[in-house]
C-alpha positions as CSV (number, residue, x, y, z in Angstrom):
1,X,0.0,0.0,0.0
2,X,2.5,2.5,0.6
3,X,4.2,2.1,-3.0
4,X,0.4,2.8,-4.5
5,X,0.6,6.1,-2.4
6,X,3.8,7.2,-3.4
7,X,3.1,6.7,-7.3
8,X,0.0,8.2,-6.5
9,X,2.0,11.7,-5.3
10,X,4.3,11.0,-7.5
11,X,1.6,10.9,-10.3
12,X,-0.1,14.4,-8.7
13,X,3.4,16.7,-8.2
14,X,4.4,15.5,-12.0
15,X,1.3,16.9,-13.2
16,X,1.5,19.8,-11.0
17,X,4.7,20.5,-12.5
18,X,3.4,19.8,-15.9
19,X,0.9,22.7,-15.3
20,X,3.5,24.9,-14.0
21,X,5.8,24.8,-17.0
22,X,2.7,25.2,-19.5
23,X,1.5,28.1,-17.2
24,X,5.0,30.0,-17.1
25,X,5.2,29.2,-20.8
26,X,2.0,30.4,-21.6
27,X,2.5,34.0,-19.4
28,X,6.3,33.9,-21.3
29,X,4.7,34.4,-24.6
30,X,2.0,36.5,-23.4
31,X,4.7,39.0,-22.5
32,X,6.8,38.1,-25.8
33,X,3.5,39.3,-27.4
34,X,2.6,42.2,-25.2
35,X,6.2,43.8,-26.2
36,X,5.8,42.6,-29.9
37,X,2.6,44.5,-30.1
38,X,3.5,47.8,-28.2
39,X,6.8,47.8,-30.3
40,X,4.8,47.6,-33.4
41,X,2.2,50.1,-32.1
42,X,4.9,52.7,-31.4
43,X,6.3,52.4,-34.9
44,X,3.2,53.0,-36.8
45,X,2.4,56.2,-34.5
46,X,5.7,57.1,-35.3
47,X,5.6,57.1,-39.2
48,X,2.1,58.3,-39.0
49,X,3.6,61.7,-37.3
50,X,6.5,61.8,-39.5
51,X,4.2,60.9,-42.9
52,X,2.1,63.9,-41.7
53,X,4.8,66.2,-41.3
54,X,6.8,65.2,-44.8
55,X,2.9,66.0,-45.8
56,X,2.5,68.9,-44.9
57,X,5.8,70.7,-45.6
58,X,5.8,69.7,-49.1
59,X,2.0,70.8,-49.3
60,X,3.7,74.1,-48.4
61,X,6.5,73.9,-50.5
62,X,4.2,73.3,-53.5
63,X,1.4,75.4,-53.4
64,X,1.4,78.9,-54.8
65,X,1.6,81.6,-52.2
66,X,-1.5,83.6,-51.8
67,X,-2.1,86.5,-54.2
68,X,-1.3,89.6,-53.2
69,X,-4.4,92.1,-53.2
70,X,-4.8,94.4,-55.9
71,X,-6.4,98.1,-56.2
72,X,-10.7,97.4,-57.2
73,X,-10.6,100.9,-58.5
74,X,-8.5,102.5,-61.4
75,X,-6.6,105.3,-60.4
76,X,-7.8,108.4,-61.2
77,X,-6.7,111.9,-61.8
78,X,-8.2,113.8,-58.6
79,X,-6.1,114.2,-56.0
80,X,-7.1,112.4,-52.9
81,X,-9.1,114.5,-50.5
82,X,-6.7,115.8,-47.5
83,X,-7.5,114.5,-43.8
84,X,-7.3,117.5,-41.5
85,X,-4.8,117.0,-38.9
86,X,-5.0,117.3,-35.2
87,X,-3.9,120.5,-33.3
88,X,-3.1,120.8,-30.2
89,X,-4.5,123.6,-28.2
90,X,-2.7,125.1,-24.9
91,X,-4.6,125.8,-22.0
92,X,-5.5,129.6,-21.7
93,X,-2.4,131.6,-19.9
94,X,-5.2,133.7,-17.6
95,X,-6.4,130.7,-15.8
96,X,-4.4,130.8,-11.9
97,X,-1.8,128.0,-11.6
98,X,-2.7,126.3,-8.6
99,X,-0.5,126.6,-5.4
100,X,0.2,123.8,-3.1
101,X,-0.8,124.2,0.2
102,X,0.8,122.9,3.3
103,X,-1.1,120.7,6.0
104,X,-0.3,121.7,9.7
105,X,2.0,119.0,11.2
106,X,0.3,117.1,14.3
């Protein structure tokens, strides 16, 4: 009886250690594929950034400039009417220039 109990353990820790490899196998390639997808993920983002910058700077290397504005009138012969400029006036000398007084000290 005790041999049947010892293949018996023996039988149950085998598969226990069967389990355990498949397990730390498994979560090994679950990692393996974690960084695998995060590396790819990064690249793509990355050329995604860069094709929309090499995108835009030869969209502004290509297109025309913007035209500048020209005159909606022809010229004419008139002169231009003259805009009255600002004077400045002084204060009239008669008025009293005020005095400062003095407080009494406490």
């Amino acid at each position: 009886m005790a041999a049947r109990g010892s293949r018996q353990r023996a039988k149950t820790e085998a598969e226990r250690a069967r389990l355990y490899a498949a397990r730390a196998k498994w979560h090994e390639t679950q990692v393996r594929r974690r960084h695998r997808d995060t590396m790819i993920a990064v690249i793509a983002g990355a050329l995604v950034v860069i094709g929309a910058v090499v995108s835009q700077t030869l969209h502004a290397q290509i297109t025309a400039p913007a035209p500048s504005p020209s005159p909606s009138a022809p010229a004419s012969d008139t002169p231009a009417p003259e805009t009255p400029t600002p004077t400045l006036t002084n204060p009239p000398l008669d008025s009293p220039t005020p005095v400062p007084t003095q407080t009494p000290g406490e």
